[in-house]
Biotite code that builds the C-alpha atoms (Angstrom):
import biotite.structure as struc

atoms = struc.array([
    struc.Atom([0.000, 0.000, 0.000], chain_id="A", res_id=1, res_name="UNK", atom_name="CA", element="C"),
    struc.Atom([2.650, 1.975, 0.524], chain_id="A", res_id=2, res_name="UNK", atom_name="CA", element="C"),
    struc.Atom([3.843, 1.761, -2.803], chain_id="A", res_id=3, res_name="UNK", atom_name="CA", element="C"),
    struc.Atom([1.037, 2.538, -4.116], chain_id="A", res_id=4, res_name="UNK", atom_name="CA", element="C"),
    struc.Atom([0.298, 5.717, -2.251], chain_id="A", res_id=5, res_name="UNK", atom_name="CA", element="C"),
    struc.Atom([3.767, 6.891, -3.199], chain_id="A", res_id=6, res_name="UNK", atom_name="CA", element="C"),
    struc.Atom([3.273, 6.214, -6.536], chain_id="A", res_id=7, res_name="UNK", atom_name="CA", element="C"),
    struc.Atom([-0.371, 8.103, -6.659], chain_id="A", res_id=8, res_name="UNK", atom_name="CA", element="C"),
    struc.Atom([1.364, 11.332, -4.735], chain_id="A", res_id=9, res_name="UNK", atom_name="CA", element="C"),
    struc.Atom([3.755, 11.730, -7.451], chain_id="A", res_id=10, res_name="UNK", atom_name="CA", element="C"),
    struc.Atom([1.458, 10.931, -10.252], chain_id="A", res_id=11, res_name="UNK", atom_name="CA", element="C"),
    struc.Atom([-0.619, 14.489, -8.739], chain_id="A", res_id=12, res_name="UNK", atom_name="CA", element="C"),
    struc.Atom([2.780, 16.251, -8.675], chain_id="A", res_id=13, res_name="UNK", atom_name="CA", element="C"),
    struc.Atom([3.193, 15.264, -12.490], chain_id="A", res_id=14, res_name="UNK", atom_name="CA", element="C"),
    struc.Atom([0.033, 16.440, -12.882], chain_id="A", res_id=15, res_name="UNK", atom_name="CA", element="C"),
    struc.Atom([-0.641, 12.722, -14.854], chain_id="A", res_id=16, res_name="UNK", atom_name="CA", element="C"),
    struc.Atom([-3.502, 10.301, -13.994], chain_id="A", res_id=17, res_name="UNK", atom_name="CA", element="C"),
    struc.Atom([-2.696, 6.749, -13.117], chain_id="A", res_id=18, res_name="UNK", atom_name="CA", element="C"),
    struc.Atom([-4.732, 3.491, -14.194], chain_id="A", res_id=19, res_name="UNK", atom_name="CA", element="C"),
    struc.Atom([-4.730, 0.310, -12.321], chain_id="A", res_id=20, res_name="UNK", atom_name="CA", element="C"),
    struc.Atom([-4.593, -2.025, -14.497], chain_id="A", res_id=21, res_name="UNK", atom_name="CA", element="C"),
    struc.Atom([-5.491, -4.729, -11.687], chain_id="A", res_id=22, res_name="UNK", atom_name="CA", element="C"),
    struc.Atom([-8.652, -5.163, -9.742], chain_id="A", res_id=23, res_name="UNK", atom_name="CA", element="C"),
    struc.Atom([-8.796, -7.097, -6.532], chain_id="A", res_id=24, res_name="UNK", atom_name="CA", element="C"),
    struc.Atom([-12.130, -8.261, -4.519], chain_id="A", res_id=25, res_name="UNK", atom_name="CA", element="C"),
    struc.Atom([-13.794, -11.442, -3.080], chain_id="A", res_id=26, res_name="UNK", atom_name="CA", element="C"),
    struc.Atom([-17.035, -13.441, -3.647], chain_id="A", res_id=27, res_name="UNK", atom_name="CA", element="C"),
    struc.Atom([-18.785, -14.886, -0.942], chain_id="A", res_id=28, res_name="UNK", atom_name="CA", element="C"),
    struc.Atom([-20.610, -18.316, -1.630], chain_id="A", res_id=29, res_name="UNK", atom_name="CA", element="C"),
    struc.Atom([-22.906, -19.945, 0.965], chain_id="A", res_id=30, res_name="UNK", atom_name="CA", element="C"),
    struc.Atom([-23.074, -23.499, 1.004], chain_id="A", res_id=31, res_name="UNK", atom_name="CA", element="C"),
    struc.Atom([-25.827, -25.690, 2.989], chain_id="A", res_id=32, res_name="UNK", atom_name="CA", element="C"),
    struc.Atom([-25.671, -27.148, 6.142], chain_id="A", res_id=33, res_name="UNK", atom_name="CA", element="C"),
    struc.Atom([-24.203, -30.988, 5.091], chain_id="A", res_id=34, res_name="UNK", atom_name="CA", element="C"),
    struc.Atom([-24.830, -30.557, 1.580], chain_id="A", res_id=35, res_name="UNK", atom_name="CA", element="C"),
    struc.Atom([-23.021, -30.332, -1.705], chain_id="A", res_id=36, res_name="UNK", atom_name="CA", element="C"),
    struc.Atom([-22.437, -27.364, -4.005], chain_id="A", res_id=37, res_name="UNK", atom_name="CA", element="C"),
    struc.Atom([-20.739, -27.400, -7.375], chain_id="A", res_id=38, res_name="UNK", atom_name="CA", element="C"),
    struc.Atom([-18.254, -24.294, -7.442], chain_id="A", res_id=39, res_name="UNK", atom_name="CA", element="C"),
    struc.Atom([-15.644, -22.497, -9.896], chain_id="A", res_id=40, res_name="UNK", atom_name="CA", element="C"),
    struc.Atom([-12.970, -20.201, -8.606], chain_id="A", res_id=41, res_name="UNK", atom_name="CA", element="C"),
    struc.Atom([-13.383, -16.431, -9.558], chain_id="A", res_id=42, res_name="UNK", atom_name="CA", element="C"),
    struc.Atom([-10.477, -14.633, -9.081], chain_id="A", res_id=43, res_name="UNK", atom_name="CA", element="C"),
    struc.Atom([-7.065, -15.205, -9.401], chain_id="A", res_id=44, res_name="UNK", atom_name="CA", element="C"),
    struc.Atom([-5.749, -16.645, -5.887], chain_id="A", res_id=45, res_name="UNK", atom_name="CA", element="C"),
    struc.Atom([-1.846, -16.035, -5.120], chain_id="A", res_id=46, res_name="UNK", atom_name="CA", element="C"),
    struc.Atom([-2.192, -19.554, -5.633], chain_id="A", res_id=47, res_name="UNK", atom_name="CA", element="C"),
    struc.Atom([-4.769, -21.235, -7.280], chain_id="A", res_id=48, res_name="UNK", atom_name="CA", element="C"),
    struc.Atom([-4.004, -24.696, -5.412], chain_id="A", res_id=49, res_name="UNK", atom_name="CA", element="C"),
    struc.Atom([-7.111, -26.241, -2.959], chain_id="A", res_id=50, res_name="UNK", atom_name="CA", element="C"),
    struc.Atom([-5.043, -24.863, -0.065], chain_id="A", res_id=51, res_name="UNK", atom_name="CA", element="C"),
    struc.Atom([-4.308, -21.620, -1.945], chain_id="A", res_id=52, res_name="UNK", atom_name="CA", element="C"),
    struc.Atom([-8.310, -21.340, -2.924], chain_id="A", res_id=53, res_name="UNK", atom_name="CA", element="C"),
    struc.Atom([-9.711, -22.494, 0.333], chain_id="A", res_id=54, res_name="UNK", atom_name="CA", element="C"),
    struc.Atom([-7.331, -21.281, 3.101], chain_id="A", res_id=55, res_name="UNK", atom_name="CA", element="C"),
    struc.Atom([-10.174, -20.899, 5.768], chain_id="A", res_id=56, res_name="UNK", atom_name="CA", element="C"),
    struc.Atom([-12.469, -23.723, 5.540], chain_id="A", res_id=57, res_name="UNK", atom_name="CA", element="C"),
    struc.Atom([-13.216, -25.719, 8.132], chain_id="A", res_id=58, res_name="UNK", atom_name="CA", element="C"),
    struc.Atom([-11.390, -29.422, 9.147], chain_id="A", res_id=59, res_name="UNK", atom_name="CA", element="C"),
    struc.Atom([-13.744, -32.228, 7.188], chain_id="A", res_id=60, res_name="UNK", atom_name="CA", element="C"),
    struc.Atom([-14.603, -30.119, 4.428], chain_id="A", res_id=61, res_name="UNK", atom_name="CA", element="C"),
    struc.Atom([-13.961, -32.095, 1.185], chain_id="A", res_id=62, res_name="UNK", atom_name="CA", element="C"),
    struc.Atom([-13.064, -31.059, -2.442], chain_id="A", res_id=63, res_name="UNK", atom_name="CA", element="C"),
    struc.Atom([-14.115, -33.144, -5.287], chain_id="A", res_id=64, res_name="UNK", atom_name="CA", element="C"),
    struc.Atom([-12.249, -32.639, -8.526], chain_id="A", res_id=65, res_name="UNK", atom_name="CA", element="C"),
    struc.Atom([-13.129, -34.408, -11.820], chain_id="A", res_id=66, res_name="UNK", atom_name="CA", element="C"),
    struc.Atom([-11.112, -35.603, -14.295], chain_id="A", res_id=67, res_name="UNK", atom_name="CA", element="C"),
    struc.Atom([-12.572, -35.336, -17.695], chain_id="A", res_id=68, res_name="UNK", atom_name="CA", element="C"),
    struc.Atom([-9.970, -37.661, -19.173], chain_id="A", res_id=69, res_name="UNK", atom_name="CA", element="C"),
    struc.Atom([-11.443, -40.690, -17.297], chain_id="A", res_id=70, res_name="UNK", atom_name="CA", element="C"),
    struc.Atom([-14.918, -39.114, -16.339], chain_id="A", res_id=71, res_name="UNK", atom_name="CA", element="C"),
    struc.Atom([-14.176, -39.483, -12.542], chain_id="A", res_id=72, res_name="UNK", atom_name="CA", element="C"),
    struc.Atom([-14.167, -37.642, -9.718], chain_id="A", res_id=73, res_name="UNK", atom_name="CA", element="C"),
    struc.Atom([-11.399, -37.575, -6.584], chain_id="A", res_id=74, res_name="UNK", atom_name="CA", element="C"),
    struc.Atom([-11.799, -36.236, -3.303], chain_id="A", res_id=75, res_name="UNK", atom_name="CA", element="C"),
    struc.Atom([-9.530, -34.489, -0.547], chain_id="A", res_id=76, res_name="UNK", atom_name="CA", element="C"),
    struc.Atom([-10.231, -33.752, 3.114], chain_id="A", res_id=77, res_name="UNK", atom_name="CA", element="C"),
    struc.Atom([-9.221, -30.874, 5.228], chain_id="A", res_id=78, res_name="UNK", atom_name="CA", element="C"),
    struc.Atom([-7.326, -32.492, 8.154], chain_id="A", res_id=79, res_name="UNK", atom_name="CA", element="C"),
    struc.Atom([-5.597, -29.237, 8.868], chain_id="A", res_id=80, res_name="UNK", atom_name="CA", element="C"),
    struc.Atom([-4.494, -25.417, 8.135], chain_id="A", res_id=81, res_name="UNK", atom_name="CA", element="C"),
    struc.Atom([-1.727, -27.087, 5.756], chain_id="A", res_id=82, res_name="UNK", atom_name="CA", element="C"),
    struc.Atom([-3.218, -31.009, 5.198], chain_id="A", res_id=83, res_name="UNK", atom_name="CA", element="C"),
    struc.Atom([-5.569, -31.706, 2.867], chain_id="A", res_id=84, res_name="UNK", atom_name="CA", element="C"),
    struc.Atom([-5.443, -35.589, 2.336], chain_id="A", res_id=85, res_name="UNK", atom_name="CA", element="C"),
    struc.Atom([-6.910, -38.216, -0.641], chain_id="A", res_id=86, res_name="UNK", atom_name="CA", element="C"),
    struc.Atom([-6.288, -40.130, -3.636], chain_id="A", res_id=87, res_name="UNK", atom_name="CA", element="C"),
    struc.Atom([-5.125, -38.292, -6.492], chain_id="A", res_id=88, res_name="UNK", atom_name="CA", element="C"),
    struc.Atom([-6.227, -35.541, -4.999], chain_id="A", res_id=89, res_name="UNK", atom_name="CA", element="C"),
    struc.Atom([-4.012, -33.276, -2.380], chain_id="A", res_id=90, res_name="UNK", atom_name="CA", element="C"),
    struc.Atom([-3.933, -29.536, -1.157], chain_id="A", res_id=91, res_name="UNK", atom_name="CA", element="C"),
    struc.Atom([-1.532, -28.896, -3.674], chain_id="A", res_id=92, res_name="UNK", atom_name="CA", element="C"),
    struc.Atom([-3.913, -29.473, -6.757], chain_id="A", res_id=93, res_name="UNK", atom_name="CA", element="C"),
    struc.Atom([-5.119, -26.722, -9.018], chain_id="A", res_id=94, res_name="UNK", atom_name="CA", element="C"),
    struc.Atom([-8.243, -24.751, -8.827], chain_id="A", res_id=95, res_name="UNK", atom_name="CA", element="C"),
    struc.Atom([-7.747, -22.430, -11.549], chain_id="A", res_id=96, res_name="UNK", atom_name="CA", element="C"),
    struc.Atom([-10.232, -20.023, -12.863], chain_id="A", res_id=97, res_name="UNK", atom_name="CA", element="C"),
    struc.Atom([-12.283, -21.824, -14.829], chain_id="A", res_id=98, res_name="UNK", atom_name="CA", element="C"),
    struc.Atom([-12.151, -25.016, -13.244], chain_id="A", res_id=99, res_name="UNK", atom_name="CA", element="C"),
    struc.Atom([-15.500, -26.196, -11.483], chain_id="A", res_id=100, res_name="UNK", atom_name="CA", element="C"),
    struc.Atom([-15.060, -28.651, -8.172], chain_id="A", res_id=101, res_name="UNK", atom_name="CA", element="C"),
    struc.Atom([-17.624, -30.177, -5.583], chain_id="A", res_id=102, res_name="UNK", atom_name="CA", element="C"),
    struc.Atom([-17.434, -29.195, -2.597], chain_id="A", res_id=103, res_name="UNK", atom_name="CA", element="C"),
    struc.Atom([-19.346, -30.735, 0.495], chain_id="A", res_id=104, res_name="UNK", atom_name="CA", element="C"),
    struc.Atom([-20.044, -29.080, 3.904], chain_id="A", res_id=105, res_name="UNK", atom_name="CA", element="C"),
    struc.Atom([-19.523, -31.573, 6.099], chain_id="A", res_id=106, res_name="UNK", atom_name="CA", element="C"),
    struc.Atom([-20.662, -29.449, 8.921], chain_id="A", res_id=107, res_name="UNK", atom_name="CA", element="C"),
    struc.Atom([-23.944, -29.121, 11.096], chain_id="A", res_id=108, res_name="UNK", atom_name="CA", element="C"),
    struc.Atom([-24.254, -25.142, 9.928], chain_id="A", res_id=109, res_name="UNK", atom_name="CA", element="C"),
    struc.Atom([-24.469, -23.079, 6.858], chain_id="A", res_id=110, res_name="UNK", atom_name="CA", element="C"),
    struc.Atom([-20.607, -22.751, 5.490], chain_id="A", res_id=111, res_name="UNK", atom_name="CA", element="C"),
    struc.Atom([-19.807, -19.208, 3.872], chain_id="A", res_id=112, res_name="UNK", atom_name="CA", element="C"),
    struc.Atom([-16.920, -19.660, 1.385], chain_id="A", res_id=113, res_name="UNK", atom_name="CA", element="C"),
    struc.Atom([-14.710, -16.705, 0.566], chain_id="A", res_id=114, res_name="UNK", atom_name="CA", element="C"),
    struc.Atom([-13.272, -16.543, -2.876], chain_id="A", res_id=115, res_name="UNK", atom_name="CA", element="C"),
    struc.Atom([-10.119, -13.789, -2.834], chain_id="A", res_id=116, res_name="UNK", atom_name="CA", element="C"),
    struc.Atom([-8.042, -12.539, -5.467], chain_id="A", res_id=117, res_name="UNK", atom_name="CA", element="C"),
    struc.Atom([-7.906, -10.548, -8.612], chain_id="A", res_id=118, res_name="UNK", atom_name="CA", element="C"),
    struc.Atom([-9.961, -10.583, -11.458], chain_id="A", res_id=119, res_name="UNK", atom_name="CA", element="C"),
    struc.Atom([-8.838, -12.152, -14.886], chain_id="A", res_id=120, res_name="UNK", atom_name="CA", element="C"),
    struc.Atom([-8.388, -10.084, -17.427], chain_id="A", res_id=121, res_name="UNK", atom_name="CA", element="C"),
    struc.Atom([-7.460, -10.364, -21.097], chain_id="A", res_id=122, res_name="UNK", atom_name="CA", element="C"),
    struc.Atom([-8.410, -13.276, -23.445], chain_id="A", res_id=123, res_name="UNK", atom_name="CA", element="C"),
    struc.Atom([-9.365, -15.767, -21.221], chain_id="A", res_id=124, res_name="UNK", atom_name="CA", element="C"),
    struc.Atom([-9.644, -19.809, -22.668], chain_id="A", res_id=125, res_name="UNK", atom_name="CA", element="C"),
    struc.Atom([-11.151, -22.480, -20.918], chain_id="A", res_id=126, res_name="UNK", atom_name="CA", element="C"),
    struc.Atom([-10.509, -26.068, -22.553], chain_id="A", res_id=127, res_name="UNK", atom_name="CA", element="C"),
    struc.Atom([-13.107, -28.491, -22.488], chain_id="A", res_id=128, res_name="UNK", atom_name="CA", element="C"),
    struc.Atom([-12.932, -32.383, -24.236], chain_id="A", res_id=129, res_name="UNK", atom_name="CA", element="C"),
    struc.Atom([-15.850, -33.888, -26.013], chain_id="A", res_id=130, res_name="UNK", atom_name="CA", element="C"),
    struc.Atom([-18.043, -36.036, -23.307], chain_id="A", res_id=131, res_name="UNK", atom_name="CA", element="C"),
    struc.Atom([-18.259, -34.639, -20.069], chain_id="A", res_id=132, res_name="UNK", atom_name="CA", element="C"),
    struc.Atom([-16.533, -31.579, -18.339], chain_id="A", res_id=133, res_name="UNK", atom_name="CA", element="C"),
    struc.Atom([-16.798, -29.844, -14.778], chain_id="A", res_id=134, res_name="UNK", atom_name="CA", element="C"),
    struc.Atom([-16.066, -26.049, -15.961], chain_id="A", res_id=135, res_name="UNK", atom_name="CA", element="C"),
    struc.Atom([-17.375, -22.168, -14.773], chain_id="A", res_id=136, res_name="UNK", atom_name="CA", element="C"),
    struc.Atom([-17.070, -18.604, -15.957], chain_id="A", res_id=137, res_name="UNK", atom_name="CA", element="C"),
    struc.Atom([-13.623, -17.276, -15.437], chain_id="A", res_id=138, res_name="UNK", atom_name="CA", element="C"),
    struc.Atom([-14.950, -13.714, -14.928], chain_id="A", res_id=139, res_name="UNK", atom_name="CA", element="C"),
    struc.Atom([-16.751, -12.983, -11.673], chain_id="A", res_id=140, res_name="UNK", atom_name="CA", element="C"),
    struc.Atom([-19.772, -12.236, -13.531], chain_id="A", res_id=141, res_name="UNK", atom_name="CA", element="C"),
    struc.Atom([-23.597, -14.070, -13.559], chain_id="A", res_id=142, res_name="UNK", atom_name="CA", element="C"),
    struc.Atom([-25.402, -14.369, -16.204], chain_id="A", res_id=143, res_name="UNK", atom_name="CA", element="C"),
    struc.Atom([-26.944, -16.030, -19.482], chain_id="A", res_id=144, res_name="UNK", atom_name="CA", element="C"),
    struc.Atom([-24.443, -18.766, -20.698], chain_id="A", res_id=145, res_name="UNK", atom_name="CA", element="C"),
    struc.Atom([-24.139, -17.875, -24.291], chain_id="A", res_id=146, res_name="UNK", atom_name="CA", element="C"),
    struc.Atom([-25.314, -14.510, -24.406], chain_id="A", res_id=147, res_name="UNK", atom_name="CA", element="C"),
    struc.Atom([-23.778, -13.129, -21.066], chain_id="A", res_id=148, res_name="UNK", atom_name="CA", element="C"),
    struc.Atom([-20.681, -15.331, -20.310], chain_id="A", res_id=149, res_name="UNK", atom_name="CA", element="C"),
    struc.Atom([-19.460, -15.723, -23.876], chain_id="A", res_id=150, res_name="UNK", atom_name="CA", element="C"),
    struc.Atom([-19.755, -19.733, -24.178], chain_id="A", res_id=151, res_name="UNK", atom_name="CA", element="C"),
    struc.Atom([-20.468, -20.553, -28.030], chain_id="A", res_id=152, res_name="UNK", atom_name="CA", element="C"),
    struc.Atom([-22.781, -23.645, -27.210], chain_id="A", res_id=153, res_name="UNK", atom_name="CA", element="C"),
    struc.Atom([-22.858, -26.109, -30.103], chain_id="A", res_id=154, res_name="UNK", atom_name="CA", element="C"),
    struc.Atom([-26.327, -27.994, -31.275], chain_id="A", res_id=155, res_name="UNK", atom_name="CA", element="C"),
    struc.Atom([-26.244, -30.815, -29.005], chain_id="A", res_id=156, res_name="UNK", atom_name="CA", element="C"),
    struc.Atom([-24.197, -29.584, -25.844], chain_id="A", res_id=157, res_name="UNK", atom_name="CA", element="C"),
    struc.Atom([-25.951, -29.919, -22.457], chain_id="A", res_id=158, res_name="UNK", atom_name="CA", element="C"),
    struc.Atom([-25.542, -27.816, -19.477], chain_id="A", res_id=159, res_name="UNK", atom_name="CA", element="C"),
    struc.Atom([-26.003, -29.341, -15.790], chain_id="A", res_id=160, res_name="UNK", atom_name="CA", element="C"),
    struc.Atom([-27.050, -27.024, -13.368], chain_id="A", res_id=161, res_name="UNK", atom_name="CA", element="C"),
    struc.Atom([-26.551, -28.473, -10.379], chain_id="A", res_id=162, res_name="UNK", atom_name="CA", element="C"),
    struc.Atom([-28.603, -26.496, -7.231], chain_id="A", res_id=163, res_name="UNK", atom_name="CA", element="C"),
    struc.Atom([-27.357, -26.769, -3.874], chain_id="A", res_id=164, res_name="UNK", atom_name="CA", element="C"),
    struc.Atom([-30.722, -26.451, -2.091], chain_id="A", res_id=165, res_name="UNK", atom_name="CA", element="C"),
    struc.Atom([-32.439, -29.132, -3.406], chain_id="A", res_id=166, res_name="UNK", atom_name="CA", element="C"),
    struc.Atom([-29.013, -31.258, -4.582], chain_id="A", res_id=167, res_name="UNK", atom_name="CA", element="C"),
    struc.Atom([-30.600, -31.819, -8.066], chain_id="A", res_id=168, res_name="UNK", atom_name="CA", element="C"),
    struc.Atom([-29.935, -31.153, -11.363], chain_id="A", res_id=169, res_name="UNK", atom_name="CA", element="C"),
    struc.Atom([-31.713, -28.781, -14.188], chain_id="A", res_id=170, res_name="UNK", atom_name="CA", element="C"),
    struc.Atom([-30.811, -29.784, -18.176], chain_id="A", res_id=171, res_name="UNK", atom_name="CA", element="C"),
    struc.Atom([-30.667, -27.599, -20.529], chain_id="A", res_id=172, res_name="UNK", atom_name="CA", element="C"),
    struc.Atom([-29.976, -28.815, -24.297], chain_id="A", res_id=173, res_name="UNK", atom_name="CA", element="C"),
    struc.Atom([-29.207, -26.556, -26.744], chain_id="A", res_id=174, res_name="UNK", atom_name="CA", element="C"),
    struc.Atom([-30.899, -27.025, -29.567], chain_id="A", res_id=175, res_name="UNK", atom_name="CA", element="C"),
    struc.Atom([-30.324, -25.336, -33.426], chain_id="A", res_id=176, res_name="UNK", atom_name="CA", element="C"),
    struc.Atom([-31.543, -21.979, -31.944], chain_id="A", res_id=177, res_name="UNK", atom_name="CA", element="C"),
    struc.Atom([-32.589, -22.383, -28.482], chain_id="A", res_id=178, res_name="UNK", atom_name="CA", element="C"),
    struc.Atom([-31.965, -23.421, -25.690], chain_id="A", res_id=179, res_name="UNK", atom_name="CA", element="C"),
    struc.Atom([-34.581, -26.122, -23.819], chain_id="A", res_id=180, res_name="UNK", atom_name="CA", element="C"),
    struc.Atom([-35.083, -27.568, -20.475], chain_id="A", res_id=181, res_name="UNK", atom_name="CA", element="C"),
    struc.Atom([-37.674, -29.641, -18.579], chain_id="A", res_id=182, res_name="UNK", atom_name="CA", element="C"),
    struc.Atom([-39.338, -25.922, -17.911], chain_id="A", res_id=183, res_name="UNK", atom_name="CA", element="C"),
    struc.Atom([-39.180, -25.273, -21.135], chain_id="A", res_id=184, res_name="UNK", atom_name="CA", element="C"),
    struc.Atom([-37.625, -22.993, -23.538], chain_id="A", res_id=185, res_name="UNK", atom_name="CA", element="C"),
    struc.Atom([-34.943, -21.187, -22.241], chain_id="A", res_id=186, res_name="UNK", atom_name="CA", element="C"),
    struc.Atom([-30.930, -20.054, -21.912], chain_id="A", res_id=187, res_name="UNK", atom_name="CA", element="C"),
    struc.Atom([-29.138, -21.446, -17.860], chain_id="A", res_id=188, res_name="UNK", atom_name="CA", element="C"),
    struc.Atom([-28.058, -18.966, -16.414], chain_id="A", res_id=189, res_name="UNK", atom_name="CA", element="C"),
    struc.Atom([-24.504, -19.427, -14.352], chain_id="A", res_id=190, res_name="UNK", atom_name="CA", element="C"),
    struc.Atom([-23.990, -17.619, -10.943], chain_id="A", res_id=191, res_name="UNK", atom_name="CA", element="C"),
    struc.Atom([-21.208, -15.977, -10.118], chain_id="A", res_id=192, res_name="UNK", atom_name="CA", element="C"),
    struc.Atom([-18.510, -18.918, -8.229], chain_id="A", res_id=193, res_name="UNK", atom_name="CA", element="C"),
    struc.Atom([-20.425, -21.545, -9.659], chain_id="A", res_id=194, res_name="UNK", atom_name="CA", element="C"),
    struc.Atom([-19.851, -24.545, -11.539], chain_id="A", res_id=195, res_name="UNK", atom_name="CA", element="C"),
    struc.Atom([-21.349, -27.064, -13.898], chain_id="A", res_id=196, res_name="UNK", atom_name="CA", element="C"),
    struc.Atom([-21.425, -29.867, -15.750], chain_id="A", res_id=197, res_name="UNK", atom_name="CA", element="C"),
    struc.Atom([-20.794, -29.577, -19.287], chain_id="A", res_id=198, res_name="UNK", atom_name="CA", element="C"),
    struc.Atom([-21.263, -32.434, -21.682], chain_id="A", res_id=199, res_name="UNK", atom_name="CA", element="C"),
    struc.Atom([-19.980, -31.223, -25.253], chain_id="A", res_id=200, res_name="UNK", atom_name="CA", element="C"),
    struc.Atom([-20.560, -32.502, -28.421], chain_id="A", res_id=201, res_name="UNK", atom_name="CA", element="C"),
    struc.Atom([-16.897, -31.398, -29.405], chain_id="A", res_id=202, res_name="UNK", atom_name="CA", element="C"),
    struc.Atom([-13.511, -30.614, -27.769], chain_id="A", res_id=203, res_name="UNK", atom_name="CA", element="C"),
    struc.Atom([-13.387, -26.770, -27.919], chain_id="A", res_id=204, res_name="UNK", atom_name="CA", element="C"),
    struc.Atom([-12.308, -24.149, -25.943], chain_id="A", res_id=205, res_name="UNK", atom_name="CA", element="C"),
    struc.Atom([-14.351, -21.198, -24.272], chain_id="A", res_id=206, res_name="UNK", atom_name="CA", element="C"),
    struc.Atom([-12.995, -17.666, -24.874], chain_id="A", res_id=207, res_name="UNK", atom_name="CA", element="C"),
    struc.Atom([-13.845, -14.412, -23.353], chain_id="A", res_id=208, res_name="UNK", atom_name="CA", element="C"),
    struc.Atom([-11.955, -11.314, -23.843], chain_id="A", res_id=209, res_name="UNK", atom_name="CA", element="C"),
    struc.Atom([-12.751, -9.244, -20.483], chain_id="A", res_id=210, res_name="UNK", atom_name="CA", element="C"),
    struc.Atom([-11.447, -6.106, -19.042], chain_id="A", res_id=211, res_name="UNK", atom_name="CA", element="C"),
    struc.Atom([-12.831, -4.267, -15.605], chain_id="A", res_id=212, res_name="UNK", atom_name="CA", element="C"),
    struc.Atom([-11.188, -1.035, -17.483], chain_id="A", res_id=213, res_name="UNK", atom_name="CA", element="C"),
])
């Protein structure tokens, strides 16, 4: 802070106006009482590992990360402030933007989680294989899939919008020029944090080109 104070009192000497090109913040994200929630990190962490991510959850809580080479899932626990133990799975695994998890609350009481870090910027890609991915917005942001969020759906994909409340899915199909679902015609909208599952006709990638300037 410092720094940056010094840098802004010489900037009004110069008489010059200075532009952050950076812009740092945090999402909060409630999950139930014993329940599951699908999630996607929003912000840049200093380290976008399950330990990085997730400093401050609680002991039990328990990370689920899918593979969409093999279609699988594998967990790790929170034993500690440093431990995070599993199968494949460790505190040192990636949760980049991007990337959707599980995550269940193993607790008696409502868990808030606390997303901190900086929000990407630039052209942003997302890689997803054909079949079945775990995947969310890399920009803080909620809103319509396609027409929000930037996602260029092909006839055929399927969204998976999984809702922690009642732990159960809504489809949505995208059809030549719509979007349908079991309540009828209409585009899923993605919340801010959240994840989803996304099964693709085709391997693509999803590209945004964001900027909070």
């Amino acid at each position: 802070m410092t720094a940056v104070l010094g840098a802004a009192s010489m900037a009004s000497a110069l008489a010059q106006t200075v532009y952050s090109v950076n812009a740092v913040g945090y999402v909060n994200v409630t999950v139930p009482a014993g329940k599951f929630a699908m999630l996607a990190n929003p912000l840049n962490a200093a380290t976008n590992t399950i330990i990085g991510v997730l400093p401050d959850v609680p002991n039990g809580t328990v990370v689920y990360v899918f593979d969409n080479k093999t279609s699988s899932f594998a967990g790790a626990t929170k034993r500690s402030a440093t431990s995070w133990s599993g199968t494949g799975v460790s505190g040192a695994t990636a949760l980049a933007p991007g990337q959707g998890f599980f995550l269940k609350n193993a607790g008696t009481t409502d868990l808030t989680i606390t997303f901190v870090g900086e929000v990407p910027q630039g052209t942003l890609s997302t890689s997803y294989v054909a079949g079945y991915n775990v995947v969310g917005s890399q920009v803080p942001q909620s809103g319509l899939l396609e027409t929000d969020l930037g996602y260029k759906a092909a006839t055929g994909d399927i969204a998976y919008i999984f809702d922690s409340a009642t732990q159960a899915y809504t489809t949505y199909t995208k059809r030549a020029t719509s979007w349908t679902s079991p309540a009828g015609a209409g585009e899923p909208t993605v919340n801010v944090a959240s994840g989803f599952f996304l099964n693709a006709k085709a391997a693509g990638t999803w590209t945004r080109t964001f900027s909070v300037n």
